[in-house]
N, C-alpha and C positions, 0 to 999 in steps of 0.2 A: 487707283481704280483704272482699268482699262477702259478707254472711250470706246463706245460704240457708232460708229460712222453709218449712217443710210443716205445714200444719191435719192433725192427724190426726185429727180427731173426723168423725166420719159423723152424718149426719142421725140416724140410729135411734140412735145414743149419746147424741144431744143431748135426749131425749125418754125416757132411762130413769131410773132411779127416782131421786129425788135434785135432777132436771131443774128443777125452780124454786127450786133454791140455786145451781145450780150455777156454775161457777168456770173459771178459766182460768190457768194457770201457763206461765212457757215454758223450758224444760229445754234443755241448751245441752251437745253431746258433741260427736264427733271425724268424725262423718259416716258414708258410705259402709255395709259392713259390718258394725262395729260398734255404729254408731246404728240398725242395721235389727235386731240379734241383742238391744237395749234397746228398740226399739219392740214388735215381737212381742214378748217375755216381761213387758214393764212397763210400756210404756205403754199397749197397747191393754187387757189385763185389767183397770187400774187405771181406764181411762175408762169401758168395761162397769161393772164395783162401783160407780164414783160419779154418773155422769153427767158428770164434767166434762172438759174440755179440756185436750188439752197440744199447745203449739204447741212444733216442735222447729226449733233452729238447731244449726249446724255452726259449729267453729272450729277454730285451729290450737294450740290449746294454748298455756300461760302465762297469766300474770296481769296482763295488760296493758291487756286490754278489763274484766275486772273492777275495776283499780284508776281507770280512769278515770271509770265508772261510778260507783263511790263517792266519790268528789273532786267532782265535780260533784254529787252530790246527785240522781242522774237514773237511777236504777237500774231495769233495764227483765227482768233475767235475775234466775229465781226457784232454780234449779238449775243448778251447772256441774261437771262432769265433768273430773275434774285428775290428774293425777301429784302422789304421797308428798309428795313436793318441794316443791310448785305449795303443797298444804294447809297444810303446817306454816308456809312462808312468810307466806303470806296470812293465819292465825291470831293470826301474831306480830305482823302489820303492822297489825292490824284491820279488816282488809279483809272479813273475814266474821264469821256467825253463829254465835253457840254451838252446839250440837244437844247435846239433854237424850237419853241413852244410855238412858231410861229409856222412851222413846218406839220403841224397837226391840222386835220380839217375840221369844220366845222360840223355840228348838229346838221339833219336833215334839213328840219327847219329853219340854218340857218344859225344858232346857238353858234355865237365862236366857242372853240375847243375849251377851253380855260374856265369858261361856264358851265361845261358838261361834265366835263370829270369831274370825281367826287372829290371831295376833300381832300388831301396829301396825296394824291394820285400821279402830280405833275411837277417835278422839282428839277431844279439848276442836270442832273444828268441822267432824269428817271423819267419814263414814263410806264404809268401802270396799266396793265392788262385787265386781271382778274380781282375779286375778293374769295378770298379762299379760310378755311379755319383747320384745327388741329380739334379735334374728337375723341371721344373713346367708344369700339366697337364690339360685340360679342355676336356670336351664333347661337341663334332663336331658338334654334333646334336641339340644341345641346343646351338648355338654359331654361326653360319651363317661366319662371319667376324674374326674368330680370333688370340687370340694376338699372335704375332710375340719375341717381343723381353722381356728382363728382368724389363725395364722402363713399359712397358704392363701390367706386372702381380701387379703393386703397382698402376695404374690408374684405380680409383671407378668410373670415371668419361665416362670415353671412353668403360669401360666394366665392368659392375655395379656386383653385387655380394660380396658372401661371399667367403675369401679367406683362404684355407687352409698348416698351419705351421706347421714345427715339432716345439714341445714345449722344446725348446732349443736353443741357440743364434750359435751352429755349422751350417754353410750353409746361416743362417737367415742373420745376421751379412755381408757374405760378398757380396752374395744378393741384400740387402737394398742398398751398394754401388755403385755395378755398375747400380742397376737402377735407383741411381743419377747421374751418368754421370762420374763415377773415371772407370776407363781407368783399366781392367781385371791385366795388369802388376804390378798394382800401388796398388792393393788393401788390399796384408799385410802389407808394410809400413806404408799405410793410418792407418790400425786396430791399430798397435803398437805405436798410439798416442793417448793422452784423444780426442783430436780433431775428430779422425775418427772412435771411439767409438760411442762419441755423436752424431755425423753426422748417425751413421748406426741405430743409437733407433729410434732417429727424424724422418728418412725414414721411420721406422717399426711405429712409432705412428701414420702417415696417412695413417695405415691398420687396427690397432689395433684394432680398435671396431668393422669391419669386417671379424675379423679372427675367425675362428674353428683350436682348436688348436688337434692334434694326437702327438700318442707315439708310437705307433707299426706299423712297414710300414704295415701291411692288412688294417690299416685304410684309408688311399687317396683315392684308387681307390672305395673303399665302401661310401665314402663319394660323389663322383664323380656321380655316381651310382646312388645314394641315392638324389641327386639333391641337398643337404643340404651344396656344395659351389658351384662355378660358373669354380674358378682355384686351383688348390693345387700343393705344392710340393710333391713330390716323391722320393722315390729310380725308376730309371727307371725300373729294371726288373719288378715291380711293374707292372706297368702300362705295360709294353710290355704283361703280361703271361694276364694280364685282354683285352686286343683286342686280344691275339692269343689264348687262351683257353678258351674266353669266350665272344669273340665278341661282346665287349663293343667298342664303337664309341668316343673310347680315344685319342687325339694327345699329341704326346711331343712335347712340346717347349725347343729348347736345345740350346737358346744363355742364354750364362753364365752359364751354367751346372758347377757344383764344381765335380769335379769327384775325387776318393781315389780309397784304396787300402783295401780287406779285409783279414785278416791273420789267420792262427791257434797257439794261443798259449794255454800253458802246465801251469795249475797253479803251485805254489808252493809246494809239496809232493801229485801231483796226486797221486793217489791210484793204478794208472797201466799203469807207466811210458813208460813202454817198451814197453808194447803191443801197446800205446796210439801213439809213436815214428815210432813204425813201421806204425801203420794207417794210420800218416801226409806223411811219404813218400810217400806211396801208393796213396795220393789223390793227390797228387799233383806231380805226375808224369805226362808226356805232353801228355799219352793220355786220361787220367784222367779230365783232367782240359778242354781239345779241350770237351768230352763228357758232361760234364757241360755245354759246352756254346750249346750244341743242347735243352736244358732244359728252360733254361732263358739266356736273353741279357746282361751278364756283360761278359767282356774279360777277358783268360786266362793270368793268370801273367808269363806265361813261352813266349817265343818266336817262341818256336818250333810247339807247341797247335795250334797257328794261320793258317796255313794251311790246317791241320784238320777239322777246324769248318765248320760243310757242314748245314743241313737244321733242321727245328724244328723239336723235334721227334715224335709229331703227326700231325704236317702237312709237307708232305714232299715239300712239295711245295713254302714253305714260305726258304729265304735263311738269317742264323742268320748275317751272315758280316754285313749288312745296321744298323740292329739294334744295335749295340754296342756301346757304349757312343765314343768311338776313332774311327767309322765311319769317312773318312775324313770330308764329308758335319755335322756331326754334330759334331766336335772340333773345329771346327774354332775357338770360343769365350771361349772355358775348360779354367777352372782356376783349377789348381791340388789343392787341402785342402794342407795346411801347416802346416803338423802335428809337425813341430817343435812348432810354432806358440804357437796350442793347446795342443803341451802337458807343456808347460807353462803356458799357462794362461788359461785352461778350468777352472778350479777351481774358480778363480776369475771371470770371465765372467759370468759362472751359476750364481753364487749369485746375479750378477750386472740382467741379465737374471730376475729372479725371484722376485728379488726385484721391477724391470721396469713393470712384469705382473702383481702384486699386485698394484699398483697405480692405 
């Protein structure tokens, strides 16, 4: 995939206080929306306070460009933006930085950092930004009746069309299960047998000849759009920034939503550690993170941010709480990703993955 490179620094940034130290780092996210709901809230404040530069690239996730980088000894990416999964692997493999927990600030009130982030938010070389989930979407307008639940999105039958995948067994896999009927608690036990492996392809082959498969979340809701499926999966802010920025006649269906966690880490000899350190602190400060969620619908991984979160920032009118995947009425049926799971078995699973597409 071609990187796409944007200088975000302006002239007058380049010349504010700071300007005859200043620095340049290049932070590396997932593009589109979401890289734009991280630039307004963290990257432009943070180059206002220092004067220096963040050059931003887009990727498709995984640890593939990272680990090459590190092997060669050619390391060019000072921050990168990952899936639970993506961190703890990378951690284990050495492919990244430690980050000192001690370099994060405190709650408003005071709350040391370590208190405020949520659960698994904060580990040996991670720290998390957002909560975010994987969905399935359709066009209202083209849909009169539509589906409801996870069983929905796998029936050609009840609601004919082509149905749209990420090309990869992450989400797909646990997916296929509950809309056979395995009970949202039960479903990484189920995976961690050949039994509930086989069970979750078997689900996915009475979709298979009906699927458009994507790799970069702009593709769903373009697909959507585009009339070229009927339902697809999603990252939700996706889909939320395409009905609130662009008045597309999109629903999410959020029983079975898999929702995670997305983190910043530090490859192995970034090129500008410190500067790069100090950035992550700064964005992920609780009012940092609350100004994200005015951007797009993923939830702050601090605790303190939550109160914060007031209305979208070009429509004031619209209030972001409802849309969060940890919305009370849409967790009901959240299965959290089990990135212990995945960071054991993605490896094997791709392959199995790949091999099942090719047949």
């Amino acid at each position: 995939m071609k990187l796409t490179k944007t200088l975000l620094a302006t002239t007058a940034l380049a010349f504010a206080a700071g300007a005859a130290t200043a620095g340049e780092i290049t932070v590396v996210s997932w593009g589109g929306a979401y890289t734009k709901s991280q630039v307004e809230a963290y990257h432009k404040p943070w180059m206002a306070k220092t004067g220096n530069t963040i050059v931003s690239e887009d990727y498709n996730g995984g640890l593939a460009e990272v680990k090459a980088q590190v092997e060669a000894g050619n390391v060019t990416w000072d921050l990168v933006d990952v899936e639970l999964s993506d961190a703890v692997r990378g951690c284990d493999e050495g492919l990244l930085e430690t980050i000192d927990p001690a370099i994060l600030p405190p709650a408003p009130d005071g709350t040391p950092a370590m208190e405020d982030f949520i659960d698994g938010a904060v580990s040996e070389c991670a720290v998390a930004n957002i909560v975010w989930s994987t969905i399935y979407a359709y066009d209202s307008s083209k849909m009169e009746n539509g589906p409801k639940t996870m069983a929905d999105f796998f029936d050609l039958e009840g609601f004919p069309g082509k149905r749209g995948l990420r090309k990869g067994p992450k989400a797909n896999l646990e997916m296929a299960l509950i809309a056979d009927g395995v009970a949202n608690t039960d479903v990484y036990e189920m995976l961690g047998t050949e039994e509930g492996v086989a069970r979750a392809f078997a689900k996915l082959d009475t979709i298979k000849d009906s699927t458009v498969w994507w790799e970069a979340g702009a593709q769903p809701p373009q697909l959507l759009a585009d009339g070229e499926v009927a339902m697809t999966t999603a990252y939700n802010g996706r889909i939320f920034n395409a009905v609130a920025a662009e008045d597309k006649p999109f629903e999410i269906v959020w029983d079975g939503q898999v929702f995670d966690l997305d983190l910043w880490v530090m490859p192995k000899g970034a090129p500008n550690k410190d500067l790069a350190m100090d950035f992550l602190a700064f964005s992920t400060a609780t009012e940092q993170l609350a100004a994200q969620a005015s951007w797009i619908s993923y939830g702050p991984a601090r605790k303190s941010s939550a109160p914060l979160v007031g209305n979208y920032a070009t429509k004031p009118d619209l209030a972001m709480g409802p849309q969060m995947p940890t919305a009370p009425e849409n967790f009901a049926t959240a299965i959290q990703n089990d990135f212990e799971f995945w960071a054991d078995n993605q490896d094997e699973l791709n392959e199995r993955f790949n091999a099942w597409l090719a047949k």
